[in-house]
C-alpha positions in Angstrom: 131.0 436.5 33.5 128.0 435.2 33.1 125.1 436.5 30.3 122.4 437.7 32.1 119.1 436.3 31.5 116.5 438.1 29.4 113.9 438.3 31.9 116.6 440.0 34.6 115.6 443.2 35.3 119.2 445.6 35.6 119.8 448.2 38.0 119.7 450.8 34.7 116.5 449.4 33.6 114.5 449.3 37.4 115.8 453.1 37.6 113.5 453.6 34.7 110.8 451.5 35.9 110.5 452.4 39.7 109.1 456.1 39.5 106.6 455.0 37.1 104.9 452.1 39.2 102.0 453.1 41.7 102.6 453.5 44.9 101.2 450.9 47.2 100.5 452.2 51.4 100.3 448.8 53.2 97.6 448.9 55.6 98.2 450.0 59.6 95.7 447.7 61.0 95.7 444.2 59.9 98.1 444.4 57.3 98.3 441.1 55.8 100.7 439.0 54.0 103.9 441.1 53.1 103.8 442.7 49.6 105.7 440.9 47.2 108.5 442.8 45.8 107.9 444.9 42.3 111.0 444.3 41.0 110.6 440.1 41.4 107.5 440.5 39.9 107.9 442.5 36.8 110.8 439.7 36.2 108.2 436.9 36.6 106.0 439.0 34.1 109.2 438.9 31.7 109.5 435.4 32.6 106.1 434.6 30.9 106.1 436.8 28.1 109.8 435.8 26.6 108.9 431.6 27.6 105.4 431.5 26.7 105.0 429.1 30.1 101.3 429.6 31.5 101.0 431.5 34.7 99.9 428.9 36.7 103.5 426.7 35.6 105.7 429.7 37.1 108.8 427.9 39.3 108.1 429.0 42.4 112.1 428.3 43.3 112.6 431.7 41.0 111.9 433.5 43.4 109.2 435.9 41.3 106.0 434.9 43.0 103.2 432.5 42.3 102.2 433.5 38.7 98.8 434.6 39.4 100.5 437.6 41.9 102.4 438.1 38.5 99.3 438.2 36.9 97.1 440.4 39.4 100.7 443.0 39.4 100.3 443.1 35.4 96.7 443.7 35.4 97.3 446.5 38.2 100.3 448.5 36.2 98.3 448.3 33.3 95.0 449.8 34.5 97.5 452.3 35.9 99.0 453.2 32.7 102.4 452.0 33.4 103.2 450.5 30.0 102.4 453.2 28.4 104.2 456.1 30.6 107.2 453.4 30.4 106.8 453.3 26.5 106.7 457.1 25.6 109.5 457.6 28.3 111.9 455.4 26.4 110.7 456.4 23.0 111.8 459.9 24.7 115.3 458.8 25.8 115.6 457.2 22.1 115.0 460.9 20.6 117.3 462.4 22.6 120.2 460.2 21.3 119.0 461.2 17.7 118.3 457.5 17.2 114.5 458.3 16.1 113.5 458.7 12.6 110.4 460.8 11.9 111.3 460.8 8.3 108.8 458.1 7.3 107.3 455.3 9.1 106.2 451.6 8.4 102.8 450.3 9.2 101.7 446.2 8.6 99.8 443.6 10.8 100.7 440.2 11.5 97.7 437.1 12.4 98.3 435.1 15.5 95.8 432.4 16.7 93.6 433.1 19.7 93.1 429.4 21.1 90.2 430.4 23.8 88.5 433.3 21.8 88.0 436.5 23.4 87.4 440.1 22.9 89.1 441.7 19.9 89.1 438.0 18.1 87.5 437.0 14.9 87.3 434.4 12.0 90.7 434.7 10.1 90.2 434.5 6.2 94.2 433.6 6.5 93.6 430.6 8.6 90.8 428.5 7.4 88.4 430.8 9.3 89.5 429.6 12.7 89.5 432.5 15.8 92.6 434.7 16.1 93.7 438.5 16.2 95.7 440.8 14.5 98.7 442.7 16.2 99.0 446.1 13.6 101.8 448.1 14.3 103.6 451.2 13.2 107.3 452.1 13.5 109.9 454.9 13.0 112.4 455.0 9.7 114.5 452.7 12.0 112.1 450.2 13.2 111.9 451.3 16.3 107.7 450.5 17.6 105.6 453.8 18.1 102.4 452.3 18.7 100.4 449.5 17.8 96.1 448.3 18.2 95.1 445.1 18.5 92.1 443.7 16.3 89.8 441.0 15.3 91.5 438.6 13.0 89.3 439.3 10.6 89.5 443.0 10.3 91.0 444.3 7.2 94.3 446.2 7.5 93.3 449.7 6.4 91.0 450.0 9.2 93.6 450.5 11.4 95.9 453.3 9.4 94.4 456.3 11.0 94.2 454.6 14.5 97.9 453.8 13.9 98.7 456.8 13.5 96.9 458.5 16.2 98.0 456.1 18.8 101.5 457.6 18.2 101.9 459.2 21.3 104.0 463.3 21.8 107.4 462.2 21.8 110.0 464.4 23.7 113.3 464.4 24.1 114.7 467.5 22.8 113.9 471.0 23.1 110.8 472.3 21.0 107.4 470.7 20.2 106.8 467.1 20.7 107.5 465.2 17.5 104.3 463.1 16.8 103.4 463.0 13.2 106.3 461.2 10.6 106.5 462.9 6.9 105.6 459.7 5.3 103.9 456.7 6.0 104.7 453.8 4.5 102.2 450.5 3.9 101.3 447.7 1.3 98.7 446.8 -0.7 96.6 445.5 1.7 96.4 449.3 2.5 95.6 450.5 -0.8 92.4 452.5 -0.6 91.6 456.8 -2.1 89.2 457.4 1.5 92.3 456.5 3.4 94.9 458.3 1.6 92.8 461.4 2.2 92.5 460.9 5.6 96.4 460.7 6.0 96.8 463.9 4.2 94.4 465.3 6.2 96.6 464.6 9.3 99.4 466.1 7.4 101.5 462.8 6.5 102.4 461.9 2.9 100.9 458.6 2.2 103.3 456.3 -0.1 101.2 452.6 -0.7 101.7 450.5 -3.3 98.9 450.1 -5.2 96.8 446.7 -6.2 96.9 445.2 -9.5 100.4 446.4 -10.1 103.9 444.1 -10.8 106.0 443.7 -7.7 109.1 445.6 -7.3 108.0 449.2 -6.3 111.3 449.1 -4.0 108.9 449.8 -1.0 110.1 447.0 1.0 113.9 448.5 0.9 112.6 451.1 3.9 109.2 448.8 4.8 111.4 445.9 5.9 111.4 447.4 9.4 108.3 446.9 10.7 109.0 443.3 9.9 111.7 443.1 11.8 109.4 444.1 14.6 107.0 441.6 14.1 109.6 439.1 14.0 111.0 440.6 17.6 107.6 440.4 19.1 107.0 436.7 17.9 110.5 435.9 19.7 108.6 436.5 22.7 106.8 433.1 22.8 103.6 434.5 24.7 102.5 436.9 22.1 102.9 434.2 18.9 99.6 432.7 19.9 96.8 434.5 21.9 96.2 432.6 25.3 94.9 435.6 27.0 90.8 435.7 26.8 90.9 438.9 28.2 91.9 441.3 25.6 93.0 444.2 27.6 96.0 441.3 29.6 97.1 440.7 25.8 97.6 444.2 25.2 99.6 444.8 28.3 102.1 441.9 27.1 102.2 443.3 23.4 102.9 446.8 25.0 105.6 445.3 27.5 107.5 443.5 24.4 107.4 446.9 22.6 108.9 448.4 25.8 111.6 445.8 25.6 112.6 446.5 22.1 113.1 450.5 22.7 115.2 449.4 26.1 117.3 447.4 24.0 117.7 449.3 21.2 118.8 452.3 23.6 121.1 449.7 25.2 123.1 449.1 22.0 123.7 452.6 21.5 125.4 452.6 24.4 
């Protein structure tokens, strides 16, 4: 039997997916050209975000669509919201197999380049000042993503700890109160600041961060590893290891899909 392809959408997965998209009335009078099919499409979305090919370069003989009906769809579901609702249902699913840690979380950030500039792009002091962004994310005890922001490249780390944190959305899954908040957060150096530590203990979280100035080997990276394990997921999908999107809100709706992938796997392999 053949291995399916990592941009095929399964039956299991589009059950997921369907209730979630908008729906679409075609118009009585002078309908136009047929609507192309949402399931094609969100493959030829998948199609660019795990190849990295440019929209424009999308085989036609795949049967997904031209890519910029791939593109306009994206755009659509996520002004709709659809990435999101599909992320927090799956994070959801994921809870109610117990395979969620709220014990302690990771946060980090990893620098890509953004070729064409764009909003939420900036001189990186990492890259010889030349424009890119930052993708900051934070997971569970597992490494499982719960949220993530999307920055300048030239925005320090800490700035984005709280919004982290807040972006985690109400998780639910089992009976009782949404989980939302993790015990303990977990972060570098880069992250080592007194205003910020307050602020996460304001919000009810123990802040563990190692501190600058200090030998290596706090042990830290023995649960931190996670979240770069992550990173390293995202990257696999070629069109999130360099920025080509100008529009900042199309890259989020990719970064947000590949987190989506990662929880549908994950829940996959527990299967």
């Amino acid at each position: 039997m053949a291995r399916p392809k990592p941009w095929e959408v399964s039956d299991e997965l589009w059950t997921v997916v369907k209730p979630l998209l908008p729906k679409v009335e075609r118009r009585f009078r002078y309908p136009g050209r047929k609507r192309r099919d949402d399931r094609l499409v969100l493959q030829g979305i998948i199609f660019v975000l795990q190849t990295g090919i440019a929209w424009e370069h999308l085989p036609q003989e795949l049967g997904f669509g031209s890519g910029m009906t791939c593109w306009r769809r994206l755009v659509e579901w996520q002004e709709a919201g659809v990435w999101q609702r599909l992320h927090e249902t799956l994070l959801a699913s994921l809870r109610a197999a117990d395979a969620l840690d709220f014990s302690h979380a990771a946060v980090d950030s990893s620098h890509i380049r953004a070729l064409k500039g764009g909003g939420k792009t900036g001189r990186s002091p990492v890259d010889r000042g030349r424009t890119g962004s930052k993708h900051h994310v934070i997971t569970d005890g597992t490494g499982i993503p719960l949220a993530f922001t999307l920055t300048g490249g030239n925005r320090n780390d800490v700035t984005q700890l709280i919004p982290l944190l807040q972006a985690v959305p109400p998780v639910r899954g089992k009976r009782g109160r949404p989980r939302r908040r993790p015990g303990v957060v977990l972060a570098d150096r880069g992250y080592d600041h007194d205003k910020y530590r307050r602020l996460v203990r304001d919000l009810g979280i123990r802040p563990v961060i190692a501190h600058r100035n200090t030998q290596h080997g706090s042990g830290l990276g023995t649960k931190r590893w996670v979240v770069e394990r992550v990173f390293a997921l995202l990257h696999h999908f070629r069109r999130l290891r360099i920025r080509w999107e100008i529009r900042d809100d199309i890259h989020e709706a990719l970064l947000s899909l590949g987190c989506v992938l990662i929880c549908w796997r994950r829940l996959v392999s527990l299967r």
